[in-house]
C-alpha positions in Angstrom: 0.0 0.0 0.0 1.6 3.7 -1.1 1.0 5.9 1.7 0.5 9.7 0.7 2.6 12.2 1.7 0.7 14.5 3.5 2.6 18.1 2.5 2.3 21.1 5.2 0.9 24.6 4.3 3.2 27.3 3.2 3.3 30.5 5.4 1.5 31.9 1.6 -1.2 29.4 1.7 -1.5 29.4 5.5 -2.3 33.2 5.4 -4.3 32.4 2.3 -6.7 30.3 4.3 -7.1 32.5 7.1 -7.7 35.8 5.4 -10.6 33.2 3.1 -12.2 32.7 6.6 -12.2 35.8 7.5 -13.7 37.3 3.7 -16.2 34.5 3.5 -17.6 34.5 7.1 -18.2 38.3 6.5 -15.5 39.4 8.9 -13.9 41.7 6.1 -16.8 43.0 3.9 -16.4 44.3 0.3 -14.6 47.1 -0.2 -12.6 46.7 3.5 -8.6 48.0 2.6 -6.5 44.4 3.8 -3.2 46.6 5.5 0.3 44.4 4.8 1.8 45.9 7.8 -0.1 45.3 10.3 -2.2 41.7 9.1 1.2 39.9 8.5 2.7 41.1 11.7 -1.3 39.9 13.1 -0.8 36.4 11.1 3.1 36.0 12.0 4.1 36.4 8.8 6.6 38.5 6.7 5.3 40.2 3.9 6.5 38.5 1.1 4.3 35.3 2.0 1.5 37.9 2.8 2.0 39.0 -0.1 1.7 35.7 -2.0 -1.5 35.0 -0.4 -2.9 38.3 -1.6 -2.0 36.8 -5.2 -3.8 33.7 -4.3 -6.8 35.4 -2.9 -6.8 37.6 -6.3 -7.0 34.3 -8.3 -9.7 33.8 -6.4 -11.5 36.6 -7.0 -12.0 37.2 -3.3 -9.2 40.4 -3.2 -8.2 43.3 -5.5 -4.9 44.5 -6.0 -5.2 48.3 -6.8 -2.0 50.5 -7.6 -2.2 53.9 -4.8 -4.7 51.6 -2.4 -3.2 48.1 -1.9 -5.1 44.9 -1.7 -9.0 45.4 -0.8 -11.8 43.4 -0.4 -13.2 42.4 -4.0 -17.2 43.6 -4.2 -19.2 42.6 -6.7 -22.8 43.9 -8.5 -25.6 41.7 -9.2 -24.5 41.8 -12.8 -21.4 40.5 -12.0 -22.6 37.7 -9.6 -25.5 36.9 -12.4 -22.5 36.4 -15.1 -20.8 34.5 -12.6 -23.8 32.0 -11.6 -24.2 31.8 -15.9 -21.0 30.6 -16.0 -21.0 28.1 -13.5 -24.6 26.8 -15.4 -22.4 26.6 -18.7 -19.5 24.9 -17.3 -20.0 22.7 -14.7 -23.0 20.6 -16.4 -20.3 19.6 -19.1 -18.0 18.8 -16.1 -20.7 16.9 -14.6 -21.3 14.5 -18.0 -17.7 14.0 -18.5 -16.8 12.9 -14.9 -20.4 11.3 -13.7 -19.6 8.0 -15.7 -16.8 7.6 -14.1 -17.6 8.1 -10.5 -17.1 5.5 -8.1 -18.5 3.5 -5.4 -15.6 5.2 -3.1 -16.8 8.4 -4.3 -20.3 8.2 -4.2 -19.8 7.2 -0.6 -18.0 10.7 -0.1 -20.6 12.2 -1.8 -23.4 10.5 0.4 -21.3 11.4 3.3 -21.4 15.1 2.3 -25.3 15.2 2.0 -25.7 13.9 5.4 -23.4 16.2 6.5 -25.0 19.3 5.0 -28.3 18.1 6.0 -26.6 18.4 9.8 -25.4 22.0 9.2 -28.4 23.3 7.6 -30.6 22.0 10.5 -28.2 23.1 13.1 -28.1 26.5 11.7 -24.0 26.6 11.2 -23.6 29.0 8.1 -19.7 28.4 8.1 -19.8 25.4 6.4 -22.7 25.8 4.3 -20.6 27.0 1.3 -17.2 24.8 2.3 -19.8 22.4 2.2 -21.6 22.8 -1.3 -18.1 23.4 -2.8 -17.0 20.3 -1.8 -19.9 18.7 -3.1 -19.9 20.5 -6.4 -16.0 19.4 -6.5 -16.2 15.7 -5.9 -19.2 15.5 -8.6 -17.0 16.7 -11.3 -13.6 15.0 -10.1 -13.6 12.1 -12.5 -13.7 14.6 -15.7 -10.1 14.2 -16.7 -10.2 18.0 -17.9 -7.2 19.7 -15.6 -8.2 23.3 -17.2 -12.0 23.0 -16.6 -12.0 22.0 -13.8 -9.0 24.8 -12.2 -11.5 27.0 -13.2 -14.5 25.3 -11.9 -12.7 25.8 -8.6 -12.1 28.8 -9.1 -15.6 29.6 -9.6 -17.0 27.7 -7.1 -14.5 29.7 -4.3 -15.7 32.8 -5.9 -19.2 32.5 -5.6 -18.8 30.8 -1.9 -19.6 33.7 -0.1 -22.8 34.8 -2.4 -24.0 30.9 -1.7 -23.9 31.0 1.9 -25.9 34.8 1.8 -28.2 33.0 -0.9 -28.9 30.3 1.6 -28.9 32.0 4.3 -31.3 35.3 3.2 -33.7 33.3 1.2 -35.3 30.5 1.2 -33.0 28.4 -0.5 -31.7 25.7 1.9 -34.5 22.9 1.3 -34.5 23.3 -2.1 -30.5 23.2 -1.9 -30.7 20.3 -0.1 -33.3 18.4 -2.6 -31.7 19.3 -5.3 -28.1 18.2 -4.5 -29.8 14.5 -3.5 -31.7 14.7 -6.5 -28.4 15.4 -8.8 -26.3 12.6 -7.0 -29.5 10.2 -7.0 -29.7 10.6 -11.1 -25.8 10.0 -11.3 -26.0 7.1 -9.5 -28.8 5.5 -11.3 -26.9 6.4 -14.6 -28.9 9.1 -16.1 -26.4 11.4 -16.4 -28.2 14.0 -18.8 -31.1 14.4 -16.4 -28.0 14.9 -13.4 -26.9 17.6 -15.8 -29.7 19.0 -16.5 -31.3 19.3 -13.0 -27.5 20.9 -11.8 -27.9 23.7 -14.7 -31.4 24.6 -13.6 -29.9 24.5 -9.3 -27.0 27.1 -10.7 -29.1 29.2 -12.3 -32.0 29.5 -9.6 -29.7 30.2 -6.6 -28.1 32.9 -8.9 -31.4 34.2 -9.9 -32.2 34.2 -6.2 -29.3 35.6 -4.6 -29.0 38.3 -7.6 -32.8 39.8 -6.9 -31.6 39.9 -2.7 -28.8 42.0 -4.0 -30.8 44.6 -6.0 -32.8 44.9 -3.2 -30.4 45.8 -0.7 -28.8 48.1 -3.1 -32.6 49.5 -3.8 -33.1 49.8 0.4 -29.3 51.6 0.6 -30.3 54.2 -2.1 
């Protein structure tokens, strides 16, 4: 049996983490200035690796790098969010046929595993993992794709839009049909239907996006 080597964080990736938590939990909203100084002194870090993690966190989509400011919280408009969420609906059913096939009885044990899981968080109210949570899901359904490219930046999509899932599930209404829909999409896959699976996840991107894109316009409609 090969045993994998499990390889520790860098100091970059570390800090990357960290400053995720603190972006996706709300602690730093859009817009918030991330000061070198005096986070990497905070984290323990120089600021070269703080530095590095900004660059990750830019990949992301979850930080700006502006010349004259620094690195601030990325915000986005419902019109960005909305092309985002039409994205995800174009790439990630393709992702889904390619890999679905493929999955296995290991993996559909993870995937069961993750659903039980969610179900937990959802009824127990714990918002912090909702989105780790649904990304991991998301993830493990399209791992079997054999497509590197699509599916880097199906992970970067999915990290993107974490934030705007957990405010979708949490502001609306959309936690039971999250939760139906992702048994519903794994159920198909397993029985081998693997168009229907594709077509159900196109149509659960596209109505959290719709959802979470109409909360945004109102807040911005209540803050002018």
């Amino acid at each position: 049996m090969i045993k994998r080597m499990i390889v520790p964080p860098t100091r970059a990736t570390a800090a990357a983490d960290e400053l995720r938590r603190r972006i996706l939990e709300g602690d730093y909203p859009a817009g918030m200035q991330l000061r070198q100084a005096v986070l990497a002194e905070e984290l323990g870090i120089s600021r070269i690796p703080f530095r590095e993690a900004l660059i990750l966190l830019e990949a992301e989509g979850l930080v700006q790098l502006e010349a004259h400011k620094g690195a601030v919280v990325a915000g986005f408009s419902p019109e960005e969010v909305e092309e985002l969420f039409e994205f995800r609906a174009l790439l990630e059913p393709a992702l889904l046929e390619k890999s679905a096939p493929h999955l296995t009885d290991a993996d559909y044990a993870e995937l069961d595993a993750i659903l039980r899981e969610y179900s937990d968080e959802l009824r127990t109210h714990n918002p912090g993992r909702w989105g780790a949570l649904n990304t991991e899901l998301h993830a493990l359904l399209y791992r079997r794709a054999q497509s590197p490219r699509m599916l880097a930046t199906a992970d970067q999509l999915l990290k993107s839009t974490d934030r705007f899932t957990r405010m979708q599930l949490y502001y609306t209404d959309g936690r039971a049909r999250a939760e139906k829909e992702h048994l519903e999409i794994v159920t198909e896959c397993r029985a081998g239907n693997v168009k229907k699976a594709a077509k159900l996840l196109r149509q659960h991107i596209l109505t959290a996006g719709e959802a979470l894109v109409s909360l945004l316009r109102e807040r911005q409609q209540a803050t002018t």
